[in-house]
N, C-alpha and C positions, 0 to 999 in steps of 0.2 A: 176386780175392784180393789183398791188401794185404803191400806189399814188407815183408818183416820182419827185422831182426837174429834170425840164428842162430847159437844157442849150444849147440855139440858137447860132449858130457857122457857120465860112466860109469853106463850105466842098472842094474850089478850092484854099484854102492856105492851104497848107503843114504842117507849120508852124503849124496851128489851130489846123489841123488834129491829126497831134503828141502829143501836148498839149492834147486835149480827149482823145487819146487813155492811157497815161498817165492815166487821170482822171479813165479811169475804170477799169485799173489794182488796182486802187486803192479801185475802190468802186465796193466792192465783196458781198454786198447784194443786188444791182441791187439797189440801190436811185436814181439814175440821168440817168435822157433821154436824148441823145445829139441829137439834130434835126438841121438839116440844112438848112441855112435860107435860099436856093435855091428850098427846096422841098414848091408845093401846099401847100397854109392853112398855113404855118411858120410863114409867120412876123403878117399874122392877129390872130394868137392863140396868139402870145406876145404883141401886139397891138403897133408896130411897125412900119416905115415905112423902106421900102429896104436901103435905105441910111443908116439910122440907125442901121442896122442888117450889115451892109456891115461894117459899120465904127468900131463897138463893139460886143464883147461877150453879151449876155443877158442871168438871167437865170430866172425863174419863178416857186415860190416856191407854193405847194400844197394848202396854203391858197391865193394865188394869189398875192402874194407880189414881185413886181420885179426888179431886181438889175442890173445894166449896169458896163459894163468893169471890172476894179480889185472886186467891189463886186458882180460881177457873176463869179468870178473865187474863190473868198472868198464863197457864197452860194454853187456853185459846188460841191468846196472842205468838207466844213460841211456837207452835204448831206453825200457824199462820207465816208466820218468818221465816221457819224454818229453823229455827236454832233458840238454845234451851237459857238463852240469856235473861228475857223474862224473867222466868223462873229463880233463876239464880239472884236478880238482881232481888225478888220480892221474898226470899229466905234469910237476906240479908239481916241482919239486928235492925229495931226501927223499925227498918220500912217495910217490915210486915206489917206492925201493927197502925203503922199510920194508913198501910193502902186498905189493913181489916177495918178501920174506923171509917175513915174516907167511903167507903164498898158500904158500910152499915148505913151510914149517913143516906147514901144514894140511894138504898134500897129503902129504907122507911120514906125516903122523900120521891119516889119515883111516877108518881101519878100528878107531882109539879113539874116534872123535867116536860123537856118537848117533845112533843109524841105521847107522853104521857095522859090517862085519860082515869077515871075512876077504877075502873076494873085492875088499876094497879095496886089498890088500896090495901094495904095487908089487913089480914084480921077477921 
């Protein structure tokens, strides 16, 4: 089986849901393991605690390097692609903090987005 970026996600928002399934129409060599931080063993493989898995995407790259909110969704995405541009591009000055803001925004509003349902509700 092939070392993959995993990316820890809410499998009762909708929202979240649509968003991965996204992710693996896109990642068509099988890089990224979407795991839900609801299953056994999830928030301790990321070394997280539930609040934390609840509040954010995480994603945990093969050398063990790991990334919360917009750059788990920037790691995902590189995986996915194949190549660490992503990444790079969301280290940049800026537009870190505009995609961390952007990422916060969506995350407190994500039980409005589509697919979105109550159970998204932080709190």
């Amino acid at each position: 089986m092939p070392v993959t970026t995993r990316v820890l996600y809410d499998r009762d928002c909708g929202f979240c849901v649509s968003c991965l399934n996204v992710l693996a129409r896109i990642d068509r060599h099988h890089r990224v393991t979407a795991i839900a931080y609801q299953q056994p063993g999830a928030v301790e493989l990321f070394d997280v605690t539930t609040d934390d898995a609840a509040a954010a995407a995480w994603a945990l790259e093969p050398d063990g390097t790991r990334h919360r909110g917009a750059g788990a969704i920037n790691a995902g995405l590189a995986a996915a692609l194949g190549t660490r541009l992503p990444l790079r591009v969301y280290h940049l000055p800026v537009i870190r903090q505009v995609q961390d803001r952007v990422y916060q925004w969506v995350a407190d509003h994500r039980h409005l987005m589509p697919g979105g349902s109550k159970t998204c509700t932080l709190g």
